[in-house]
C-alpha positions as CSV (number, residue, x, y, z in Angstrom):
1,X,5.2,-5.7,23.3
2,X,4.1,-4.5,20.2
3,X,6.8,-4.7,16.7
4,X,7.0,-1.9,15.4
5,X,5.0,-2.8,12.3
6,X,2.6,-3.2,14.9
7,X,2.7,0.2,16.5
8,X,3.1,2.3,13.2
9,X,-0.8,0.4,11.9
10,X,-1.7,1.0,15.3
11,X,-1.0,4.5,14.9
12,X,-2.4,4.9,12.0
13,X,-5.7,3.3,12.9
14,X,-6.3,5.0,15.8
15,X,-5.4,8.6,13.6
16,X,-8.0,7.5,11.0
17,X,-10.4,7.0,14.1
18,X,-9.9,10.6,15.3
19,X,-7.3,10.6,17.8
20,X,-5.5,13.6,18.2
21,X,-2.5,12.2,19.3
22,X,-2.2,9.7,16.8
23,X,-2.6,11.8,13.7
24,X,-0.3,14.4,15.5
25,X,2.3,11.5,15.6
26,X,1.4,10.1,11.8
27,X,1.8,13.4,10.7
28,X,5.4,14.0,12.2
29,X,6.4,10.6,11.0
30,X,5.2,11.4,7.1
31,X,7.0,15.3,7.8
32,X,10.6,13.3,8.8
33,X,9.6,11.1,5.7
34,X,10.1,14.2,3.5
35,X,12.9,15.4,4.9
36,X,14.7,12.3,4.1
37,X,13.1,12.1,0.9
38,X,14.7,15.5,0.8
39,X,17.9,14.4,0.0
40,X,17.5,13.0,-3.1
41,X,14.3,15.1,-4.5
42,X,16.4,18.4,-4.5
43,X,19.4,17.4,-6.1
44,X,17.8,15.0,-8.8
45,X,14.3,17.1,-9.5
46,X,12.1,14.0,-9.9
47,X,8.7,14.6,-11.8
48,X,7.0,12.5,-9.5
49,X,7.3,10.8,-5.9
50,X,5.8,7.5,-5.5
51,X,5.0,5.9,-2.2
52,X,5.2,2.4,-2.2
53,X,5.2,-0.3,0.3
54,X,3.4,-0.9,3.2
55,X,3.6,3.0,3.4
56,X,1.5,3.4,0.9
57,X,-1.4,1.5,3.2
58,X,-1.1,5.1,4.9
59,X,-1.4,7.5,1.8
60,X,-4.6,9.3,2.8
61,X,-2.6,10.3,5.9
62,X,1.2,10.5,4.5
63,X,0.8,12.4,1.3
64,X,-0.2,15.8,2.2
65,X,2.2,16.4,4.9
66,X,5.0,15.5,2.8
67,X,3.3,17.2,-0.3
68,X,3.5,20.3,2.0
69,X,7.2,19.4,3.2
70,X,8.0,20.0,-0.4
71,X,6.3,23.0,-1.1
72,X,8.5,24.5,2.0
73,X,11.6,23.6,0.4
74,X,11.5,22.9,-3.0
75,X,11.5,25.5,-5.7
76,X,9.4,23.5,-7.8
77,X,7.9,21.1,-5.7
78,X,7.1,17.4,-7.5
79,X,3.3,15.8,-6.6
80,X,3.4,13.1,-4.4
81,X,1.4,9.9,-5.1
82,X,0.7,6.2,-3.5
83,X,1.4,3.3,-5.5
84,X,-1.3,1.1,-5.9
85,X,0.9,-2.1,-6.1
86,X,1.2,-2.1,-2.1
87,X,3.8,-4.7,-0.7
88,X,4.8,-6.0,-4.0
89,X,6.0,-3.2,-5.6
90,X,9.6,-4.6,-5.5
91,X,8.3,-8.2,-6.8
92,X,6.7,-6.6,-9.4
93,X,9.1,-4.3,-10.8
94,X,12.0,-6.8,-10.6
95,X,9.5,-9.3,-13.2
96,X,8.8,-6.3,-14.9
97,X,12.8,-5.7,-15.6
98,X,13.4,-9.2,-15.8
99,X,10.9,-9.5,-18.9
100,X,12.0,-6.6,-20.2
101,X,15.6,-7.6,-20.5
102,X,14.2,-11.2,-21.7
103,X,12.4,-9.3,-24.8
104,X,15.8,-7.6,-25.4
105,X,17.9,-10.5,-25.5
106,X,15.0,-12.9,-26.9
107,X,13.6,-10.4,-29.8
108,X,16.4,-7.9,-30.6
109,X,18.2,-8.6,-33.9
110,X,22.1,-8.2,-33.5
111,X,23.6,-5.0,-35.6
């Protein structure tokens, strides 16, 4: 039995190969993604949406439907892009906070 890591790359490599059923199935998947995503792009009116993760593996076949789940809802819709940092998105942004709070404490004068 496949995990369902498994089954989503599955998917998505047999929609990049042509299937019909498969892209009809990534494409539901990325529309449900938007609704979710939904719930915090309307009420806070983000400039941008990244997609990051293992997700964004999947961005030539995520963005547009959820680009397009926007544009049905939103009254000004925000573009939707793929991180490029893949997996270690998280990793990197907590040593890019870490450092960052470093230089503060480090290299800030006290008033």
């Amino acid at each position: 039995m496949r995990s369902q890591r498994e089954a989503a790359e599955f998917a998505v490599e047999r929609a990049r190969a042509g299937d019909e059923r498969a892209l009809a199935a990534v494409r539901a998947f990325a529309r449900h993604l938007g609704d979710g995503l939904l719930t915090v792009v309307n009420p806070l009116d983000p400039e941008l949406v990244v997609i990051g993760g293992s997700l964004s593996k999947a961005a030539d076949l995520l963005l547009e439907p959820i680009a397009e789940r926007f544009a049905d809802v939103c009254l000004c819709p925000p573009p939707v892009v793929a991180s490029t940092l893949g997996n270690e998105c998280v990793v990197l942004g907590a040593v890019r906070w870490a450092l960052d709070h470093a230089e503060r404490r480090l290299f800030t004068l006290p008033a």
